[in-house]
MIDOSE-1310 file (N, C-alpha, C; in nm, 2 decimals, decimal comma, always signed):
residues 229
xxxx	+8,45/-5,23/+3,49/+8,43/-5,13/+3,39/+8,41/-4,99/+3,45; +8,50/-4,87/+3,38/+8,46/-4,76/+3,46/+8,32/-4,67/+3,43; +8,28/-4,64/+3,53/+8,15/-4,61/+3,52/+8,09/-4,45/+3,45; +8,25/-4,41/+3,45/+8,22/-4,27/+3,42/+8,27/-4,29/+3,26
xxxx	+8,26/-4,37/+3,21/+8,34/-4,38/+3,06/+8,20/-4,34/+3,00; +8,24/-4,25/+2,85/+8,06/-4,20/+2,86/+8,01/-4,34/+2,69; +7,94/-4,33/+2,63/+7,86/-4,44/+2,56/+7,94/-4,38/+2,44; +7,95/-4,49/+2,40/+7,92/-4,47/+2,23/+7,86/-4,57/+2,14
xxxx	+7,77/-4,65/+2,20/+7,66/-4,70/+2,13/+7,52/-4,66/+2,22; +7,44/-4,65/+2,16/+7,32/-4,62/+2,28/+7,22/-4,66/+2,18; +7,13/-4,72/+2,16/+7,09/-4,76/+2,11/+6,95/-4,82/+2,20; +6,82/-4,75/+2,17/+6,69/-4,76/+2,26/+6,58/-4,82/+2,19
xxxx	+6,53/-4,92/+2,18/+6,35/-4,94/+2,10/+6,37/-4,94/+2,03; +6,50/-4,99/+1,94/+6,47/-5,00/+1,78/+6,42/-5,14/+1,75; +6,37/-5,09/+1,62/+6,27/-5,23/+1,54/+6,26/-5,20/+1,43; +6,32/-5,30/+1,33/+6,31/-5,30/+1,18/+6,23/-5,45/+1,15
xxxx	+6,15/-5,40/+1,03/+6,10/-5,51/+1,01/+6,10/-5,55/+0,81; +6,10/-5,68/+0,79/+6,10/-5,72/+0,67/+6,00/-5,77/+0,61; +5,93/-5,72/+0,45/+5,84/-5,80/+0,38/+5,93/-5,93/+0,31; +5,85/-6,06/+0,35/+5,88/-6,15/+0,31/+5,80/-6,24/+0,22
xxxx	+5,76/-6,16/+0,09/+5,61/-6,29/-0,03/+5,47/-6,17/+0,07; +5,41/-6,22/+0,15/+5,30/-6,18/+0,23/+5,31/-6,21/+0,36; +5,47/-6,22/+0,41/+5,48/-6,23/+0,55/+5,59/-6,09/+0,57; +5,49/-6,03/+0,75/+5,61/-5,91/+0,79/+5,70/-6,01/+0,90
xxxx	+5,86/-5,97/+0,86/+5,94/-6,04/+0,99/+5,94/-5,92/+1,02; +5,99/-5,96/+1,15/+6,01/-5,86/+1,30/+6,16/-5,86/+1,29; +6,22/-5,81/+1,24/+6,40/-5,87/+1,24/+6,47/-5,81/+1,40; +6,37/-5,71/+1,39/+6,40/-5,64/+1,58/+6,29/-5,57/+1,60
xxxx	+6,28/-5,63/+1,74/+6,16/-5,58/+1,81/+6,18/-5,49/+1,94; +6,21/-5,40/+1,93/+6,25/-5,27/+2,04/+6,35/-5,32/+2,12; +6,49/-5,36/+2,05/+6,62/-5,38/+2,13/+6,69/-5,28/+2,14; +6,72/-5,32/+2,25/+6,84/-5,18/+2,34/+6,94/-5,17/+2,39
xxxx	+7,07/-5,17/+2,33/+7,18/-5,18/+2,34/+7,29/-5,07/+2,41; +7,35/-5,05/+2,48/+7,43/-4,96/+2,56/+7,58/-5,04/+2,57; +7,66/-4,92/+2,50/+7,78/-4,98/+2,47/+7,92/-4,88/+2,53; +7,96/-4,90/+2,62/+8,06/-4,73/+2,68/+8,23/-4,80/+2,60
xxxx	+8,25/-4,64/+2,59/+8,37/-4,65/+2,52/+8,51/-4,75/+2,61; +8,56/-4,83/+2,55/+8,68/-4,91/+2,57/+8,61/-5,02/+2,63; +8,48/-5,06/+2,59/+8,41/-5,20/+2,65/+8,46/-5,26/+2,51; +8,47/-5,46/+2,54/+8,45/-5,55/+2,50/+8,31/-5,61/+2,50
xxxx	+8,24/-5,63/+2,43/+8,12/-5,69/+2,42/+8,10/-5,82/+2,33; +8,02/-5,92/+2,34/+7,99/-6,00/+2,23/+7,86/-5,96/+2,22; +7,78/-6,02/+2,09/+7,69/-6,03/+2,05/+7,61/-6,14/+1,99; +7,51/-6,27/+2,08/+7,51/-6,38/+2,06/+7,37/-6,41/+2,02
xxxx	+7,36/-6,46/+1,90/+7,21/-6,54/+1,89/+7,24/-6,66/+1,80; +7,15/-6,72/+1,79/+7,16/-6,83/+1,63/+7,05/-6,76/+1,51; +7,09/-6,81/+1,46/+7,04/-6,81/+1,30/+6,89/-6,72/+1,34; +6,92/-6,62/+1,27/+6,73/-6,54/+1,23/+6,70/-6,51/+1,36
xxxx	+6,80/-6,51/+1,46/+6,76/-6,41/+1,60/+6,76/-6,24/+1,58; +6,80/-6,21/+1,50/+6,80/-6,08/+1,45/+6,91/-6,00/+1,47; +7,04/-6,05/+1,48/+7,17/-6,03/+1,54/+7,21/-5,96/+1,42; +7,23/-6,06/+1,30/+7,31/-5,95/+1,20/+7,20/-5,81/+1,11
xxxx	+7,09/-5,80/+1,20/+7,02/-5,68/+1,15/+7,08/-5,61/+1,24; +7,16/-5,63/+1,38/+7,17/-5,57/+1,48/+7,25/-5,48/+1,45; +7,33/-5,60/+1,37/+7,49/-5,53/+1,35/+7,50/-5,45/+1,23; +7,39/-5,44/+1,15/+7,37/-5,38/+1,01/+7,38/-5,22/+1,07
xxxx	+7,25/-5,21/+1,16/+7,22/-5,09/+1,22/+7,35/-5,02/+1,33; +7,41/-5,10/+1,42/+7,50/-5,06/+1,47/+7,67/-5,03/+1,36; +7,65/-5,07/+1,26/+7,77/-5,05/+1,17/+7,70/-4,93/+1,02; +7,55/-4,87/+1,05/+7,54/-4,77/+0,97/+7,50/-4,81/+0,85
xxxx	+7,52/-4,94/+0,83/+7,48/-5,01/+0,75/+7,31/-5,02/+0,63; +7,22/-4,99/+0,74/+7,09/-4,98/+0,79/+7,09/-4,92/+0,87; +6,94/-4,88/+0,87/+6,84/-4,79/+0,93/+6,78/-4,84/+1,01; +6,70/-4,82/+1,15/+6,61/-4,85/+1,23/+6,48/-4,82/+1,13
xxxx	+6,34/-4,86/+1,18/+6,22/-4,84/+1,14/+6,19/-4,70/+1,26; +6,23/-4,76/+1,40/+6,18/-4,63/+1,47/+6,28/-4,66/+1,60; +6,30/-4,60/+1,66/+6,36/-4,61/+1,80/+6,50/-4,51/+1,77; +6,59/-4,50/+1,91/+6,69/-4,37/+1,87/+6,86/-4,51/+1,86
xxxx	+6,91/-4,41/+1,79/+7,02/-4,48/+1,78/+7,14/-4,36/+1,80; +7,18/-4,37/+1,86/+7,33/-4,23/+1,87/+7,44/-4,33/+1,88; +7,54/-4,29/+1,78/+7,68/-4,33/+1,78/+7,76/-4,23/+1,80; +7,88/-4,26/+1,89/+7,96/-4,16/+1,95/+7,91/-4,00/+1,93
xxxx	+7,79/-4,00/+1,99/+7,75/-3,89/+2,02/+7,68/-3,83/+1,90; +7,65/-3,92/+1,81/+7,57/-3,83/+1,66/+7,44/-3,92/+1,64; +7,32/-3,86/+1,66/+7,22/-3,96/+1,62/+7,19/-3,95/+1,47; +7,22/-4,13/+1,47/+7,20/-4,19/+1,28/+7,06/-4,12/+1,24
xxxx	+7,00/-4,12/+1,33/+6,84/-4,09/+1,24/+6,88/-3,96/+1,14; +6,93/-3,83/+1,19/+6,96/-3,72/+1,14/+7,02/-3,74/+0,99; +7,03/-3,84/+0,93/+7,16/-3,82/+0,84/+7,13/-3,87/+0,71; +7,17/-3,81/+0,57/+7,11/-3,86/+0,45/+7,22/-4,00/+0,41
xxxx	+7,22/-4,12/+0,35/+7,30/-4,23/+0,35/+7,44/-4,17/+0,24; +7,45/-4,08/+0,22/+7,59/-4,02/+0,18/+7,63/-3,97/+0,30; +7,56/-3,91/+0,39/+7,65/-3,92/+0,50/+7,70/-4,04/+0,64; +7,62/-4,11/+0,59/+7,59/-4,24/+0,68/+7,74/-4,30/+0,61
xxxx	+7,76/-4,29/+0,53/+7,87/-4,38/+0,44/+8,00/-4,28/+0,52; +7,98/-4,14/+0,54/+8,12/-4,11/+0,58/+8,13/-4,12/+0,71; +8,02/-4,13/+0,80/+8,03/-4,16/+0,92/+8,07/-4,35/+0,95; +8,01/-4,42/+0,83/+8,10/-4,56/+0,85/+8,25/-4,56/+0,85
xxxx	+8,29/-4,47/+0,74/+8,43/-4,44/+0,72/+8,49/-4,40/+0,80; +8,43/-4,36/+0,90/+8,54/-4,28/+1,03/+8,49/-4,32/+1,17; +8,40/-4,38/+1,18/+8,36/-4,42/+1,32/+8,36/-4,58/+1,34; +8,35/-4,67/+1,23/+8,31/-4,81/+1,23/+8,41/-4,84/+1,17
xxxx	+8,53/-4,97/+1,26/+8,63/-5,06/+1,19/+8,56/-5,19/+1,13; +8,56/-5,20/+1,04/+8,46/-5,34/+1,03/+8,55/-5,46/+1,02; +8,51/-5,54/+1,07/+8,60/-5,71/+1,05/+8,48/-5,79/+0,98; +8,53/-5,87/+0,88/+8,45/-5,98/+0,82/+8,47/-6,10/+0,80
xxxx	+8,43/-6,17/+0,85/+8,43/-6,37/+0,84/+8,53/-6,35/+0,72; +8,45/-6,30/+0,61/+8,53/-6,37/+0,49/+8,65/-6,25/+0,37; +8,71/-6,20/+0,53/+8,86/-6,09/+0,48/+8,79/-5,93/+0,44; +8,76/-6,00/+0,34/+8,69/-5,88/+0,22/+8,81/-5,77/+0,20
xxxx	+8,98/-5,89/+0,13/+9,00/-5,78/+0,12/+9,03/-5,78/-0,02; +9,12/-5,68/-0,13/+9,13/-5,68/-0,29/+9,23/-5,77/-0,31; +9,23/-5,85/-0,40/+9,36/-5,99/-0,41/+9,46/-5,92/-0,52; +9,39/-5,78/-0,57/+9,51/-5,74/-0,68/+9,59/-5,62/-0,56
xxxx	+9,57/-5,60/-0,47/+9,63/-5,49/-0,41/+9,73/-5,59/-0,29; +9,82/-5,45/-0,28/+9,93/-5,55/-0,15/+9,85/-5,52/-0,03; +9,91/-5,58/+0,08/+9,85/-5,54/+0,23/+9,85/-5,41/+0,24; +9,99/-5,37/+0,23/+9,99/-5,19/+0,26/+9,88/-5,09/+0,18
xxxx	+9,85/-5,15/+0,03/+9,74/-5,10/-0,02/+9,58/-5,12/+0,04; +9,57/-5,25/+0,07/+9,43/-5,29/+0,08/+9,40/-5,21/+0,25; +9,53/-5,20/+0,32/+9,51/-5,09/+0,49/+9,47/-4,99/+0,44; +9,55/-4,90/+0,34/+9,54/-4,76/+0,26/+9,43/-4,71/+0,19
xxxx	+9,34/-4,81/+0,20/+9,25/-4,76/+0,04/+9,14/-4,67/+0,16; +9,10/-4,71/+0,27/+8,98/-4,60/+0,36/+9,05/-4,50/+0,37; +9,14/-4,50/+0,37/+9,26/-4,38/+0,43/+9,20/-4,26/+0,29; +9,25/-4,35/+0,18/+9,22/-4,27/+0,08/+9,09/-4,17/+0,06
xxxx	+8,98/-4,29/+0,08/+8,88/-4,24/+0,06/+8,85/-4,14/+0,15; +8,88/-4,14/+0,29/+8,87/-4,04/+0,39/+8,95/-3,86/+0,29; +9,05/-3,93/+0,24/+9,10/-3,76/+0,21/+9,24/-3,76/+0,26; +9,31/-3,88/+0,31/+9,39/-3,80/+0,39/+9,54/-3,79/+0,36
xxxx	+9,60/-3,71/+0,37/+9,70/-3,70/+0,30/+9,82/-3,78/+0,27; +9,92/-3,86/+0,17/+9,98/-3,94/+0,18/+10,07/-3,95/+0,29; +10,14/-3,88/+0,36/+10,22/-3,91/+0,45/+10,16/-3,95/+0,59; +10,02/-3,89/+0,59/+9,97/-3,94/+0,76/+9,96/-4,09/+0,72
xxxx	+9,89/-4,13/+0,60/+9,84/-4,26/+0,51/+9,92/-4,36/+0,56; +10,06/-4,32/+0,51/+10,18/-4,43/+0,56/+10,20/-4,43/+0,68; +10,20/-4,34/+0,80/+10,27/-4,37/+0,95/+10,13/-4,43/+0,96; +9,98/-4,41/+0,92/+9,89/-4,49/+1,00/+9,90/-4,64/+0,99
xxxx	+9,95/-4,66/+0,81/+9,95/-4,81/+0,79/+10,06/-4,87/+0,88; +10,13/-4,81/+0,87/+10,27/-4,92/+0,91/+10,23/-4,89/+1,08; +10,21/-4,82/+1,18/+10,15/-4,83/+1,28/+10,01/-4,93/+1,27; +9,94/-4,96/+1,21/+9,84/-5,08/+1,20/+9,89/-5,18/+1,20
xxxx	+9,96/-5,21/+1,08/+10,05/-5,32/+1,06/+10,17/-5,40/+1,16; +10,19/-5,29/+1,28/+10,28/-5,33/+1,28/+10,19/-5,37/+1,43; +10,13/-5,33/+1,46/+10,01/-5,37/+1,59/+9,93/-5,50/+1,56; +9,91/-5,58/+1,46/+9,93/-5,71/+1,43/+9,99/-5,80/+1,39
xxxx	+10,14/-5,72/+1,39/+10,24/-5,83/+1,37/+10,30/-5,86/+1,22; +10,27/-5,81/+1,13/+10,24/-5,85/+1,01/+10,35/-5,74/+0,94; +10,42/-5,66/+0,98/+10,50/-5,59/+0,92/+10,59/-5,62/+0,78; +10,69/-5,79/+0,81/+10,75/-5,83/+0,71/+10,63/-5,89/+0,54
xxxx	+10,52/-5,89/+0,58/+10,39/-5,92/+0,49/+10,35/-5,78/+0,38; +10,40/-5,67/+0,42/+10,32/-5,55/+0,40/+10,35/-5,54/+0,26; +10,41/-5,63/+0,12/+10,43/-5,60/+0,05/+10,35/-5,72/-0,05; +10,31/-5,81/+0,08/+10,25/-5,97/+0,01/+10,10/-5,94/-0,06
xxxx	+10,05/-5,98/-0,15/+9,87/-5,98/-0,19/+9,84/-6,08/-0,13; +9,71/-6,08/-0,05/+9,66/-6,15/+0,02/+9,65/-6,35/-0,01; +9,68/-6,33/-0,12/+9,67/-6,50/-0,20/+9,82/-6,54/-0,13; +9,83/-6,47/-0,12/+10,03/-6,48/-0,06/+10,05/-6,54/+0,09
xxxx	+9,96/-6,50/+0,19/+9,86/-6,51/+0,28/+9,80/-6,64/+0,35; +9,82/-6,65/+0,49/+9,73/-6,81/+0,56/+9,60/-6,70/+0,57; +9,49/-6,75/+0,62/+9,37/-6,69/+0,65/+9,42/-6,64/+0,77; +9,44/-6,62/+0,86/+9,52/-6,58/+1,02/+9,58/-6,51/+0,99
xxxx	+9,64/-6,48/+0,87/+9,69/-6,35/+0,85/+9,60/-6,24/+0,76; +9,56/-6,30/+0,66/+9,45/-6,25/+0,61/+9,34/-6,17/+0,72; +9,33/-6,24/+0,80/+9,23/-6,18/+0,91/+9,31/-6,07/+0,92; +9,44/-6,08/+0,99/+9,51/-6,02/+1,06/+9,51/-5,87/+0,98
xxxx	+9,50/-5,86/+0,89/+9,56/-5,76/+0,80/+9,39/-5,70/+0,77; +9,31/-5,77/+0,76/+9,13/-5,70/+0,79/+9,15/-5,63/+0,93; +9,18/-5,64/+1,05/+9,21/-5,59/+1,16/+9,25/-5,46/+1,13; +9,40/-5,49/+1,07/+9,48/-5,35/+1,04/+9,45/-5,25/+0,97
xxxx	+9,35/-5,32/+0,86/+9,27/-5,23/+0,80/+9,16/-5,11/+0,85; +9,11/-5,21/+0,95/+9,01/-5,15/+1,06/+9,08/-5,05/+1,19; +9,20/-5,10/+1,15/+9,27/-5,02/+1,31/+9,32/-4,85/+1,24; +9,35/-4,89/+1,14/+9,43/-4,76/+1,07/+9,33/-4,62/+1,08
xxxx	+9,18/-4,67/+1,05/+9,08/-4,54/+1,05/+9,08/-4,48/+1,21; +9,11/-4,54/+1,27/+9,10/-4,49/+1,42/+8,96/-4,50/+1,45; +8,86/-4,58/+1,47/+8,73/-4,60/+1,47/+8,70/-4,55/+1,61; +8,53/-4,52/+1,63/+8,54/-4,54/+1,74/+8,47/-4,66/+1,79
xxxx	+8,42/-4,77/+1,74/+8,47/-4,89/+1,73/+8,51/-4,94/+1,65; +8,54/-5,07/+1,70/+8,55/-5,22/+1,63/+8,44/-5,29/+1,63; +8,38/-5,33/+1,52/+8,31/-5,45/+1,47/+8,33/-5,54/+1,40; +8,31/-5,66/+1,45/+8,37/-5,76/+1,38/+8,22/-5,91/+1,37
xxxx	+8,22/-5,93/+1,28/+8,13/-6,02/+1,22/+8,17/-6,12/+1,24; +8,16/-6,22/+1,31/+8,22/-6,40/+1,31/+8,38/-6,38/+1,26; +8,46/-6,34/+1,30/+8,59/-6,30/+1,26/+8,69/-6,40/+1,28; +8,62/-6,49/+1,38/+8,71/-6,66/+1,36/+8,63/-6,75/+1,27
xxxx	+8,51/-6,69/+1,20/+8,43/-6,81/+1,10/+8,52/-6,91/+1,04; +8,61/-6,84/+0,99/+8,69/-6,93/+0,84/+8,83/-6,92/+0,93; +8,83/-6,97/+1,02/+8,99/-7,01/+1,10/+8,99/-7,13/+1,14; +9,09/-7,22/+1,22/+9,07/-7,31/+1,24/+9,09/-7,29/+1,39
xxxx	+9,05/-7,40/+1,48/+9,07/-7,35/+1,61/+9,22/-7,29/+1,64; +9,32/-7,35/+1,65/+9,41/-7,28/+1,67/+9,44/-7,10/+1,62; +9,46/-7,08/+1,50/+9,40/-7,01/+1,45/+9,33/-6,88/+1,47; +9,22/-6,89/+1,52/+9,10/-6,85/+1,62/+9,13/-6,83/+1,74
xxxx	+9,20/-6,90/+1,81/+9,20/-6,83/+1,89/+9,34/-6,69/+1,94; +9,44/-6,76/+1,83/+9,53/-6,63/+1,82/+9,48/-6,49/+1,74; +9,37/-6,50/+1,70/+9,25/-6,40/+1,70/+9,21/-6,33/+1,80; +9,14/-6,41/+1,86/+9,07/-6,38/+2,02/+9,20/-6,29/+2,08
xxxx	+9,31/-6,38/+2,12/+9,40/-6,33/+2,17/+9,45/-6,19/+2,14; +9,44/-6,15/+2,00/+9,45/-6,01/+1,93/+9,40/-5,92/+1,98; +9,26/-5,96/+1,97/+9,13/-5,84/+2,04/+9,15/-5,85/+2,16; +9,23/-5,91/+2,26/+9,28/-5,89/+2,41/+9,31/-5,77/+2,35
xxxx	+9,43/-5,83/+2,29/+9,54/-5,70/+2,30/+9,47/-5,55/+2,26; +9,41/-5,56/+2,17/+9,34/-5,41/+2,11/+9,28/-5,38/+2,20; +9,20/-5,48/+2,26/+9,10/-5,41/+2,42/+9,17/-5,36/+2,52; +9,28/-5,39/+2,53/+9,36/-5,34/+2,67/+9,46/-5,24/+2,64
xxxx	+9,42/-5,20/+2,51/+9,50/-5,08/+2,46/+9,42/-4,96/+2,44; +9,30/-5,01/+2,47/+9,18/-4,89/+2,50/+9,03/-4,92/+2,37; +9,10/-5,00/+2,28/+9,00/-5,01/+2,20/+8,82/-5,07/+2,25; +8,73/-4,99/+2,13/+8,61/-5,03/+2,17/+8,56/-5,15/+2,11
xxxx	+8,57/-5,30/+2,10/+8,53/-5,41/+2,04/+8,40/-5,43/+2,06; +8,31/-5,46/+1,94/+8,19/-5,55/+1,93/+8,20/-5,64/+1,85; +8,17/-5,79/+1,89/+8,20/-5,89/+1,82/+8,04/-5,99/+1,82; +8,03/-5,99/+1,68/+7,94/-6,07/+1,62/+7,93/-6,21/+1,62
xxxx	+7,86/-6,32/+1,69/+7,85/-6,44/+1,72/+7,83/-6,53/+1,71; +7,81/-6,64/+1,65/+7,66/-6,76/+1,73/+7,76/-6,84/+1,80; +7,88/-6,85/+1,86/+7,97/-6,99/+1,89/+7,96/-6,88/+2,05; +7,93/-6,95/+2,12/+7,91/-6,91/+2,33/+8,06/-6,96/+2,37
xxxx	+8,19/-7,04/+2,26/+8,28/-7,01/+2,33/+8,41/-6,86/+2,28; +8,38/-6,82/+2,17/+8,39/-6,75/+2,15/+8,32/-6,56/+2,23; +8,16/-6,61/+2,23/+8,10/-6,50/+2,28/+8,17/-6,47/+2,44; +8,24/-6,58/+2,46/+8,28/-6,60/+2,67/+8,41/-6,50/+2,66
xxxx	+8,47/-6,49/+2,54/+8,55/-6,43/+2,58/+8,55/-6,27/+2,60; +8,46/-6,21/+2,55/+8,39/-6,08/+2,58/+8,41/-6,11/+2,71; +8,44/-5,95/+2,76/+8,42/-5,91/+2,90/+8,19/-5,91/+2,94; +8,13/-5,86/+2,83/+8,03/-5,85/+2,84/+7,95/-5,94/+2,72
xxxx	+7,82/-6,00/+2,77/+7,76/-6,11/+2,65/+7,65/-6,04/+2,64; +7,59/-6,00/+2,54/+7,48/-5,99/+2,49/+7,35/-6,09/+2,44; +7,25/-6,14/+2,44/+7,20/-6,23/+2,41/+7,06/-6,14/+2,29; +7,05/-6,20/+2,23/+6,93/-6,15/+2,08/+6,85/-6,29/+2,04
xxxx	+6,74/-6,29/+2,12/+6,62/-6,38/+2,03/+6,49/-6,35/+2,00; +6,47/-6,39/+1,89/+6,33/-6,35/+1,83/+6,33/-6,18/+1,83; +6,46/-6,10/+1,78/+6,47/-5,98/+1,77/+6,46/-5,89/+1,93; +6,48/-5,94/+2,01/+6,43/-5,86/+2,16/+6,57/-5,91/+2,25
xxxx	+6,65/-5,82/+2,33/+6,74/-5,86/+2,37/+6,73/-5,95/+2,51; +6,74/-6,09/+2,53/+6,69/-6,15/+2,64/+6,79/-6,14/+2,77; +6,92/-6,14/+2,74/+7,05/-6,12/+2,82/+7,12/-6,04/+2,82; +7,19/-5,99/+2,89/+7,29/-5,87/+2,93/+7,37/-5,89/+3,05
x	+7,49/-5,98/+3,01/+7,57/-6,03/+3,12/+7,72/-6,09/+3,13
């Protein structure tokens, strides 16, 4: 990893916590995450280790209770959640276990629709899509609706969606959840490819053979980060 590559997650002492009936959880208890631009990372806990609060906060999602958080150089604390939403829109690619994408729209639409919301004008719209599309392979598909679709491609086309905004990461939630091994791992093999084309991957976990293939593992239990390796 180069050492001079500067952060775009930094992330010090944060801690959110939940009311549960008459119980406080601790969902994070002063974790601290440092993430430099064009790293591969995973992010690993089981169940109620406080991983997908992690990823709530690192994807803008959510708010810390207290500790600093700066994403590519803008600290989240500063910002009302109208602008937290446009800083999702342009800084965070999201990937989701389960697609999330529109079944009435085609691929080229369901790549298109952040583009839209961003503002940006139809003609960049199209060279971004078809440059997304065509970076996971999926070009002859761009007219299919996703029912049309294996899940491997479905994924595939959540990717392109994610790649089109030009993020300054990738995030991806269990993104092989609903694949089958094969499948999955021509996934994995994807995010090679986007990592060695400069991209910044964070990938969301509980499977250690999946988290191995990160260049970097993260570990999250009982909300406190126990590993970093």
């Amino acid at each position: 990893m180069n050492e001079n590559r500067p952060l775009v997650i930094s992330m010090t002492d944060i801690t959110k916590t939940y009311t549960i009936g008459d119980q406080i959880v601790r969902a994070l208890d002063g974790a601290s995450v440092l993430v430099k631009r064009g790293e591969f990372i995973s992010i690993i806990g089981p169940s109620g280790s406080g991983k997908s609060t992690l990823m709530n906060i690192i994807g803008c999602l959510d708010v810390p209770e207290s500790g600093e958080y700066i994403l590519d150089g803008q600290d989240i604390r500063l910002y009302s959640e109208k602008e937290l939403a446009r800083i999702r829109n342009r800084k965070i690619g999201f990937i989701f276990q389960s697609f999330n994408l529109l079944s009435k729209l085609t691929v080229e639409e369901n790549i298109e629709l952040p583009l839209i919301y961003q503002g940006m004008r139809p003609g960049e719209r199209k060279e971004r899509v078809r440059t997304a599309i065509e970076r996971v392979g999926l070009l002859d598909r761009i007219k299919h609706k996703p029912t049309e679709l294996s899940g491997g491609q479905q994924q595939r086309v959540a990717v392109a969606r994610a790649l089109a905004t030009r993020p300054a990461i990738l995030l991806a939630d269990e993104p092989t959840g609903n694949l089958d091994s094969h499948t999955g791992g021509e996934m994995m093999q994807l995010f090679h490819e986007l990592h060695d084309a400069g991209n910044t991957i964070v990938l969301i976990t509980h499977d250690e053979k999946v988290a191995a293939e990160a260049d970097r593992k993260i570990r999250i239990m009982d909300g406190r980060v126990e590993g970093d390796d």
